[in-house]
C-alpha positions as CSV (number, residue, x, y, z in Angstrom):
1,X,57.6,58.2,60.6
2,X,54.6,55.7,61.0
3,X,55.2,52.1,60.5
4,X,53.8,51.7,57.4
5,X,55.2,55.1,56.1
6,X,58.5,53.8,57.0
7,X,58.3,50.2,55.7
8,X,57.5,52.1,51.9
9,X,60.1,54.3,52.1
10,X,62.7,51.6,52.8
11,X,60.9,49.2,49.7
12,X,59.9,52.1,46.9
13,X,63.3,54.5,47.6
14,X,66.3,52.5,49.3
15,X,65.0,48.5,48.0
16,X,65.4,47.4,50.7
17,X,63.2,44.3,51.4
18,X,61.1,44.1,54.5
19,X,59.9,40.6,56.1
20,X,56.5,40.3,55.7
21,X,54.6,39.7,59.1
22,X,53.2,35.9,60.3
23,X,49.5,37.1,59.2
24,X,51.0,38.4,56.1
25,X,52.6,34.8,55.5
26,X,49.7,32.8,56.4
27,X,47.2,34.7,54.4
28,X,49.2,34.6,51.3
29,X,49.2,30.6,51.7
30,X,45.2,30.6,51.7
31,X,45.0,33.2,49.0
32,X,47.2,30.5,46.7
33,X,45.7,27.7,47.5
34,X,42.1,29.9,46.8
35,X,42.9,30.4,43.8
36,X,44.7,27.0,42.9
37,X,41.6,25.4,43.6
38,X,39.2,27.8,42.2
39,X,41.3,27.7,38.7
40,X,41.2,23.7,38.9
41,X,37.1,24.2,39.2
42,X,36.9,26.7,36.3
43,X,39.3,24.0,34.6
44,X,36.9,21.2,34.9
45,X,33.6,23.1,33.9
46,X,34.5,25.7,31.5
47,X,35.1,25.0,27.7
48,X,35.9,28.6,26.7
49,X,39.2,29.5,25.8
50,X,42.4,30.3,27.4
51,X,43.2,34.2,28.4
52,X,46.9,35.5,27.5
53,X,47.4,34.8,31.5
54,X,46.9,30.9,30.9
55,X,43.3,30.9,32.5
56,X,40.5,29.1,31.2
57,X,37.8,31.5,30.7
58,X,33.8,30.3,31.1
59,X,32.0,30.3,27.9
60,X,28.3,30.8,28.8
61,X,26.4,32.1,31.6
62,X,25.6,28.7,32.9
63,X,29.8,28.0,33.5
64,X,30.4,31.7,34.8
65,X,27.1,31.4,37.6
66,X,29.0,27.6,38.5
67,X,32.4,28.8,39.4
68,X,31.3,32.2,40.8
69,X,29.1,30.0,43.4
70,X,32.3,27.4,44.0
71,X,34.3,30.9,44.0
72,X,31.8,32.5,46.8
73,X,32.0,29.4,48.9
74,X,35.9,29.2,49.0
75,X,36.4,32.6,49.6
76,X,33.9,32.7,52.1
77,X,36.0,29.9,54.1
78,X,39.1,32.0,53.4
79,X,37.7,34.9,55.1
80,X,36.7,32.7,58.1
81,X,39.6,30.7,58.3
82,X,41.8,34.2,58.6
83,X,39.4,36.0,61.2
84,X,40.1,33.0,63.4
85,X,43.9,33.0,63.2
86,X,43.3,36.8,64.0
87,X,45.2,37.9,60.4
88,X,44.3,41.9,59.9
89,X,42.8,43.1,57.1
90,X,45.7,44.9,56.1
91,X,48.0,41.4,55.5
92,X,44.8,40.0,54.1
93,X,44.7,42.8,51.6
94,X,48.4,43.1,50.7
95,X,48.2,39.2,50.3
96,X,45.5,39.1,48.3
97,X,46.7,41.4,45.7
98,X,50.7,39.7,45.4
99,X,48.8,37.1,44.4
100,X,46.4,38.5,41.9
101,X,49.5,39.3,40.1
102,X,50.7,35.5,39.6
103,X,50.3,33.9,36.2
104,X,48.3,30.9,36.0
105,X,52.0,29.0,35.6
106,X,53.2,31.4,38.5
107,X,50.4,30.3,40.6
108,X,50.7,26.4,40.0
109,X,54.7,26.7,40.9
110,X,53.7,28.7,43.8
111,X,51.2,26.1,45.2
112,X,53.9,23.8,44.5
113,X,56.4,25.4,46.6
114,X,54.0,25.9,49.7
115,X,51.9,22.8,49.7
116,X,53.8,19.8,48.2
């Protein structure tokens, strides 16, 4: 059974939990803080309301075209910063989307946990 054949079996059937790798790790840690500090942006210029998730939402085009550049930019140095610790695109992926699934709450308790 191949690796990553073997490591879903043993989550999705027997539950059993599987470490992570070091990439895996690391690239969670700049996926938090990338959104940490993209959400503190959107906090400072939008005025639109708050989404049932706890994000602030832009209210104009003008907000959405200032936080998709500060967006671009950070997630541009993300990308950088994990092609020169050698992370592969598979942790980068699998990181990435655990934390898509955090709750603005979720996300400031889990920058909490791993930066202060």
């Amino acid at each position: 059974m191949a690796d990553n054949n073997r490591e879903l079996f043993m989550r999705e059937y027997l539950c059993e939990w599987v470490k992570p790798s070091e990439g895996y790790q690391e690239v969670y840690k700049l996926w938090v803080k990338y959104h940490y500090e993209c959400e503190k942006f959107d906090e400072f210029i939008c005025t639109g309301g708050i989404d049932e998730y706890g994000y602030v939402r832009p209210i104009d085009i003008h907000e959405r075209i200032l936080i998709n550049r500060n967006s671009s930019k950070l997630i541009s140095d993300l990308y950088s910063k994990a092609k020169i610790i050698g992370i592969i695109s598979e942790d980068v992926q699998n990181a990435k989307r655990d934390v898509n699934r955090l709750t603005s709450k979720s996300l400031q308790e889990e920058y909490r946990r791993l930066f202060l």
